[in-house]
C-alpha positions as CSV (number, residue, x, y, z in Angstrom):
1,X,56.0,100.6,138.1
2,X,54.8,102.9,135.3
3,X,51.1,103.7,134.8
4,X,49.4,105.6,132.5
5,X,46.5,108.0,132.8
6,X,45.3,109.6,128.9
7,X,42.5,112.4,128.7
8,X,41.8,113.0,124.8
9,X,41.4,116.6,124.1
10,X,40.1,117.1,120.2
11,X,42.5,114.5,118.9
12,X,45.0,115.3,121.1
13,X,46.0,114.3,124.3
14,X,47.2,114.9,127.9
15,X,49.3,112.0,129.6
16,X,50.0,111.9,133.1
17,X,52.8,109.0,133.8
18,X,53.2,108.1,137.8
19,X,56.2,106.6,138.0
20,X,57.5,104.7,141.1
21,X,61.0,104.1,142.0
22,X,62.2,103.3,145.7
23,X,58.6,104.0,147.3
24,X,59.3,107.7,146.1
25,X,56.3,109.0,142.9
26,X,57.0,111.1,140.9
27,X,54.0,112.5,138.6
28,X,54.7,113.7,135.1
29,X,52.4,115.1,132.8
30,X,53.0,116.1,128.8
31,X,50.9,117.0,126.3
32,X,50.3,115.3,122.7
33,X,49.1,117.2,120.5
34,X,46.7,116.4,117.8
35,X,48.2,113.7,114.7
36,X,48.6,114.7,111.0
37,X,46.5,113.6,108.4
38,X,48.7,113.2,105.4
39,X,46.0,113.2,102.9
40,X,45.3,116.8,104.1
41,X,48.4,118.3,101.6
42,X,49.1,120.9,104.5
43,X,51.1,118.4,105.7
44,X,53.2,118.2,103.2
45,X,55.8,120.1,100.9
46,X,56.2,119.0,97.6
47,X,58.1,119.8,94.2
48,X,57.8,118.2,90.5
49,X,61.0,118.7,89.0
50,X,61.2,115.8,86.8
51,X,59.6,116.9,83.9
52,X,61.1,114.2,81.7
53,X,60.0,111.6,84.1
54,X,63.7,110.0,84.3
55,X,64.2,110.8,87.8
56,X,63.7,109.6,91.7
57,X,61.1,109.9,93.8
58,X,62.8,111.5,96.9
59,X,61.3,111.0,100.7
60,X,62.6,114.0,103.1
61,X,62.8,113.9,106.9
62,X,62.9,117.1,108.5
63,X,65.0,117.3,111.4
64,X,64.5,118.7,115.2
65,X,63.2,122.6,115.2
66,X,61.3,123.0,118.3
67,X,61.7,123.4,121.9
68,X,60.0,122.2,125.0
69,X,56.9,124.1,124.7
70,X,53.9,125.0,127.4
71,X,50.0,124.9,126.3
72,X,47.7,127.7,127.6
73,X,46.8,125.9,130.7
74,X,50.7,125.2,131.2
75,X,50.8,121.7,130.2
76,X,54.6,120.9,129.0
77,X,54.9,119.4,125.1
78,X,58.0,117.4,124.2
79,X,56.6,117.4,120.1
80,X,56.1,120.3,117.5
81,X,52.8,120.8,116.7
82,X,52.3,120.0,112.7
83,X,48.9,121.9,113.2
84,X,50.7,124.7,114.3
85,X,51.7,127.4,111.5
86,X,54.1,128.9,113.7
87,X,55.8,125.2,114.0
88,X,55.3,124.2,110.3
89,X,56.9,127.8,109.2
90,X,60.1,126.5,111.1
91,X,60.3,123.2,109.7
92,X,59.2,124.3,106.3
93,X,62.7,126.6,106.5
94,X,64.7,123.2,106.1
95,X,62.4,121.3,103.7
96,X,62.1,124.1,100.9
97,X,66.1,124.6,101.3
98,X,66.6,120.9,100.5
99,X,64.4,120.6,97.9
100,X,66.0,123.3,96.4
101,X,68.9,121.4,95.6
102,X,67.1,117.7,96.1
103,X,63.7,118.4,93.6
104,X,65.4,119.5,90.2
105,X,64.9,116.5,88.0
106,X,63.3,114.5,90.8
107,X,59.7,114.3,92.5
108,X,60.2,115.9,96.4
109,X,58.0,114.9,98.7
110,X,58.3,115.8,102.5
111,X,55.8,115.5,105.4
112,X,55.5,117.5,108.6
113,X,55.7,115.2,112.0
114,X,55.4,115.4,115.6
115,X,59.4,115.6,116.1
116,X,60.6,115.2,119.5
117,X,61.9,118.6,120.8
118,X,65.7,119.0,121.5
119,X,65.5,118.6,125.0
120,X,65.1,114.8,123.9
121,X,68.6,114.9,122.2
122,X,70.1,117.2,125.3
123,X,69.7,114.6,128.0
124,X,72.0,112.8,126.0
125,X,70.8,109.2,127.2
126,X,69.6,106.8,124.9
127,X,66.3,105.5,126.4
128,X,65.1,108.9,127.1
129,X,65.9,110.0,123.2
130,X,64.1,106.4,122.4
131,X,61.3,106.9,124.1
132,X,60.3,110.8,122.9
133,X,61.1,109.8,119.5
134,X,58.7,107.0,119.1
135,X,55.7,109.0,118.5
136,X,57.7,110.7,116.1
137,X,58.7,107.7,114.2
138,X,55.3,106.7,114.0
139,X,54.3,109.9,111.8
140,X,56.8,109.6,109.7
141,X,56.0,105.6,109.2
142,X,52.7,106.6,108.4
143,X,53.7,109.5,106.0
144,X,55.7,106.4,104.2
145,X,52.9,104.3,103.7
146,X,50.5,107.2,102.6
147,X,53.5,108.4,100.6
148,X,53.9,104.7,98.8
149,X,50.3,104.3,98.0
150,X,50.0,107.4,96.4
151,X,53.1,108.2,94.3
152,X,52.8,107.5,90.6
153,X,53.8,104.1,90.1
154,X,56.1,104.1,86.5
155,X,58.8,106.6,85.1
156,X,59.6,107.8,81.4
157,X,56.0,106.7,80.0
158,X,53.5,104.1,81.2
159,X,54.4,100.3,81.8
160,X,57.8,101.3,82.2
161,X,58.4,100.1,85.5
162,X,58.5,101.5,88.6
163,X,60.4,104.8,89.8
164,X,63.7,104.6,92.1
165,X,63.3,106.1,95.3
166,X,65.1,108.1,97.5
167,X,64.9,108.7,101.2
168,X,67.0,110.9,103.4
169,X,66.5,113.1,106.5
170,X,68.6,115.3,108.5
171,X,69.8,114.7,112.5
172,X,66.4,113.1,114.0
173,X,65.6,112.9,110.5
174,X,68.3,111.0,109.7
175,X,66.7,108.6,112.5
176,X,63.7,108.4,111.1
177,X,65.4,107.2,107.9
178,X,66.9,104.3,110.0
179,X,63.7,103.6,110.8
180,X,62.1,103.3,107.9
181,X,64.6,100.8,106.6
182,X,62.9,99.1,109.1
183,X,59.7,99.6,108.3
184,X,59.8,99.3,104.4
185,X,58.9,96.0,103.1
186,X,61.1,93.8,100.7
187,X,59.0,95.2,97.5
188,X,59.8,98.9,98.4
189,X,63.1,98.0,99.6
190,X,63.9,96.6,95.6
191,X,62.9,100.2,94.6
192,X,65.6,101.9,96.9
193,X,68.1,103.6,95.1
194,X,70.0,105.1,98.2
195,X,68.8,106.3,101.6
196,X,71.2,109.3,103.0
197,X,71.6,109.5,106.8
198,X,73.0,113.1,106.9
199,X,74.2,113.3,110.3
200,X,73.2,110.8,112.4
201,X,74.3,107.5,113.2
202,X,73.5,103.7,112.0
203,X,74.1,101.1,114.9
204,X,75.6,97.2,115.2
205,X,71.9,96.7,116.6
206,X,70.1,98.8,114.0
207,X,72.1,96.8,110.9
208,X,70.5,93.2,113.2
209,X,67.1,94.7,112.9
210,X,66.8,95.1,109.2
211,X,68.4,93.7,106.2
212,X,68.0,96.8,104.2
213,X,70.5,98.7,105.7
214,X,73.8,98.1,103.4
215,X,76.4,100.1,103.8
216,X,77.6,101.8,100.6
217,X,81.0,101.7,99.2
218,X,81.0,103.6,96.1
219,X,79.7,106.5,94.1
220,X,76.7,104.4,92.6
221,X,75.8,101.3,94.1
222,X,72.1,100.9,94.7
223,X,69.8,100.0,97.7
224,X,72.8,101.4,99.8
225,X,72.8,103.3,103.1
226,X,75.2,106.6,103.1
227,X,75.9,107.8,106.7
228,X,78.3,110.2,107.7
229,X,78.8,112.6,110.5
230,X,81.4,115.8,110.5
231,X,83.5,117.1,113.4
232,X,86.8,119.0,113.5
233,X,88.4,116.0,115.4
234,X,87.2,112.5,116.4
235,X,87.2,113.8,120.0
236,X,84.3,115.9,119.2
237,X,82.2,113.0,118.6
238,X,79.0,113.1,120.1
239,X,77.6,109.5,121.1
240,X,74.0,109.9,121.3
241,X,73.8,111.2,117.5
242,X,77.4,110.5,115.7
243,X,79.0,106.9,117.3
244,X,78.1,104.9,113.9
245,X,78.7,101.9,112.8
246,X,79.4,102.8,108.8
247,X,80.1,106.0,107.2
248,X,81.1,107.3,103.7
249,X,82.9,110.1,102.5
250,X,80.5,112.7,100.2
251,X,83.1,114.5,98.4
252,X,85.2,111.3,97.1
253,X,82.8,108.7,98.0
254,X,85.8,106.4,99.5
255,X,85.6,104.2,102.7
256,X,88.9,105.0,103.5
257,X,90.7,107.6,104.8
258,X,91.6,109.3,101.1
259,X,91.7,112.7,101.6
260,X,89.0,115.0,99.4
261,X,88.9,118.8,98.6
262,X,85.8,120.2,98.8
263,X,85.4,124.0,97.5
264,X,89.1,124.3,96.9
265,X,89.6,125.3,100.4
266,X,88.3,122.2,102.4
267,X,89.9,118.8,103.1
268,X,87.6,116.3,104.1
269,X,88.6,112.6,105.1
270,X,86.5,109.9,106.6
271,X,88.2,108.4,109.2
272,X,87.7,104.2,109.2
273,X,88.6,103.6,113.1
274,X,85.3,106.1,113.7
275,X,83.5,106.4,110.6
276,X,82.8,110.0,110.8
277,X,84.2,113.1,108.6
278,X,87.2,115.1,110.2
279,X,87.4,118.4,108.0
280,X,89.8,120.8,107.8
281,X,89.9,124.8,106.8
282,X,86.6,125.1,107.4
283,X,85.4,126.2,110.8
284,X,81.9,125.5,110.3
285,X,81.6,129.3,112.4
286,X,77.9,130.6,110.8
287,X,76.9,127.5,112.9
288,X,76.7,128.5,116.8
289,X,77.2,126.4,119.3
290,X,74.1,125.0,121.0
291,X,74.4,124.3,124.8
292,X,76.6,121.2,125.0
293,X,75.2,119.0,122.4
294,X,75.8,120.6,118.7
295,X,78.6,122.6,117.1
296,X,81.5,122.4,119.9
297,X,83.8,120.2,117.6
298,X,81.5,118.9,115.7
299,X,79.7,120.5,112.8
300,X,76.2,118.8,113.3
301,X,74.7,121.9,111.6
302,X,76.4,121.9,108.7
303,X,75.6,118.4,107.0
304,X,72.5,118.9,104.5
305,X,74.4,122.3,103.1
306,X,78.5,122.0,103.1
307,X,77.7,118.9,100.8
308,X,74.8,119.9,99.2
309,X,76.5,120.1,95.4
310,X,78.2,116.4,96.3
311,X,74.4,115.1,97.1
312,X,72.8,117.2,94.7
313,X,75.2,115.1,91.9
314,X,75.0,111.6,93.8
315,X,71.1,111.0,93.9
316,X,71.3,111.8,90.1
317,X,73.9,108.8,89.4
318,X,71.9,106.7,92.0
319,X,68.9,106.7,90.2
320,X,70.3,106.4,86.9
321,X,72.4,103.4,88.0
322,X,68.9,102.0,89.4
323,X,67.5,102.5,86.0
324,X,69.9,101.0,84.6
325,X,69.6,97.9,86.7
326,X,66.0,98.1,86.2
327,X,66.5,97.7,82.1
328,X,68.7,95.4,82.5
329,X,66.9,92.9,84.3
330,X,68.7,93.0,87.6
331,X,66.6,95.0,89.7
């Protein structure tokens, strides 16, 4: 039995959840902290690079950059804190590192959420990562929708139709784009010119909940889903973030295991028993291990950047093969 006790402090919140299993309690108690308002812009970081007004508008999911974290009066927090300039700081790292490669020729828009902390992802257990990362998801619905009602609504001069979108996100980010497939409705869903899932995973039950999730199978075919994952060998394959149903190859853009060089040095295949990346020369060794979870094997760390170029070249042909669509009638 689970019950639920919730003081509001200023907008946010302390819970204290009695939970009762085999006559023994057990009392926990977490903190909230206070929700974003996403039509206050510091929520946000944002670039216009699309001066010609040809390109995407792109939706970015940051991924997980805080710890467990104590309030003055020792009250445990599973979330960053977007009100928090020490938190936002962190996050912003990612987000203005993307955009750096994701913005030019495109409109880059990405809001700060409540992500759930790491600890979430360390349990490794899926209702425990479900749970903590519901409040999370919520943000970033909510970010959509404000996101939606206020982008521009045509491309390359008025009455011109509507602009492809982009979204993507990184690790829990990559989650959140999951869930927004979800979420989006069937009109925002025809506007979709890819969503990138940039290590994270897509599951059988996530591809029943939705029918915007589509796996893609090519450099340029629209409303698609890419997913893919990177480890040195599928033995490093972490369940709780990388056992996915679909994944695609960023270098070659195959579904099968065709081979791809990457930087002259790097051979990247997708393996189709596992659907994840197995890469060779390249150690993926600027990324250090953390704990258990990331960078023994795999090379979780290493998804938004070793491809960068690849992504960087593949939202550009995305959106222009929306466009295309779009003039001719077919989108």
């Amino acid at each position: 039995m689970l019950a639920a006790i919730l003081m509001i402090i200023c907008g946010a919140c302390v819970i204290k959840c009695h939970y009762c299993n085999n006559d023994n309690a057990v009392v926990a108690t977490f903190y909230i902290p206070q929700a974003p308002d996403y039509a206050d812009t510091t929520m946000w970081i944002t670039e216009d690079g699309d001066a010609e007004g040809t390109g995407a508008d792109i939706f970015y999911v940051v991924s997980t950059w805080e710890k467990d974290w104590m309030t003055a009066d020792s009250v445990v927090c599973h979330y960053a804190d977007v009100w928090n300039p020490t938190h936002r700081e962190r996050m912003a790292i990612e987000m203005n590192r993307v955009a750096a490669y994701m913005a030019p020729g495109n409109r880059f828009y990405a809001p700060f959420y409540r992500h759930a902390t790491i600890e979430a992802f360390e349990t490794q257990n899926e209702d425990t990562v479900y749970n903590r990362t519901r409040l999370a998801m919520e943000d970033v619905c909510e970010a959509f929708d404000y996101f939606l009602a206020h982008r521009l609504p045509s491309s390359r001069g008025v009455g011109r139709g509507p602009r492809p979108l982009i979204i993507a996100g990184f690790s829990q980010g990559g989650l959140a784009v999951v869930e927004l497939l979800k979420h989006m409705d069937d009109e925002t869903y025809s506007q979709l010119a890819a969503a990138y899932i940039l290590g994270y995973k897509v599951t059988p039950e996530d591809t029943l909940q939705t029918k915007h999730i589509k796996a893609a199978q090519g450099e340029s075919d629209t409303g698609v889903t890419i997913c893919y994952n990177t480890v040195k060998d599928v033995k490093y394959i972490k369940p709780i973030i990388a056992t996915t149903c679909m994944g695609i190859n960023p270098v070659n853009w195959r579904t099968d295991a065709t081979p791809a060089t990457l930087h002259d040095t790097i051979t990247v295949t997708l393996s189709p028993a596992y659907h994840v990346l197995v890469v060779s020369g390249y150690s993926g060794s600027e990324y250090k291990p953390y704990k258990d979870l990331l960078n023994v094997g795999d090379i979780h760390s290493c998804e938004p950047w070793l491809y960068s170029e690849c992504l960087k070249k593949n939202i550009s042909v995305r959106a222009r093969a929306w466009h295309n669509a779009f003039d001719n009638g077919s989108q």
